[in-house]
Steps between C-alpha positions, in 0.01 A plus 500: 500500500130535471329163445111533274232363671265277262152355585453157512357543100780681453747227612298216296546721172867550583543106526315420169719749321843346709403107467713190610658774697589524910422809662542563871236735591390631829101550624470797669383420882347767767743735642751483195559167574610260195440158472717352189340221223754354234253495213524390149147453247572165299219418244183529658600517893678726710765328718545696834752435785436707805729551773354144680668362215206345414407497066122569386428456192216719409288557170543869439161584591506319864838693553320814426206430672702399824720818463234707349530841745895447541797718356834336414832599404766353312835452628 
């Protein structure tokens, strides 16, 4: 199964049209490596789990400033 890649933009657009819903997602690391977020947009913030289990809740244009040159898919 081929998995899209999506910008960072990309992601944020697919999480205002999918709201109040969980998404586990992966951000694509050097050498093919994947590091994997549960993330969900809810209102005005982005809540993101990382594997650390550790939750940030971001405004969607910190997230995409933090992730701005990074390529995620979804899972």
């Amino acid at each position: 199964m081929q998995r899209n890649r999506l910008s960072t933009h990309a992601l944020v657009e697919f999480l205002k049209a999918n709201k109040y819903q969980y998404f586990d997602v992966s951000l694509l690391l050097h050498h093919g490596l994947l590091a994997t977020h549960t993330i969900s947009l809810r209102k005005t913030h982005i809540w993101d789990e990382g594997i650390d289990n550790l939750t940030i809740k971001w405004l969607s244009d910190e997230f995409s400033e933090h992730y701005k040159n990074d390529v995620w898919v979804i899972n």
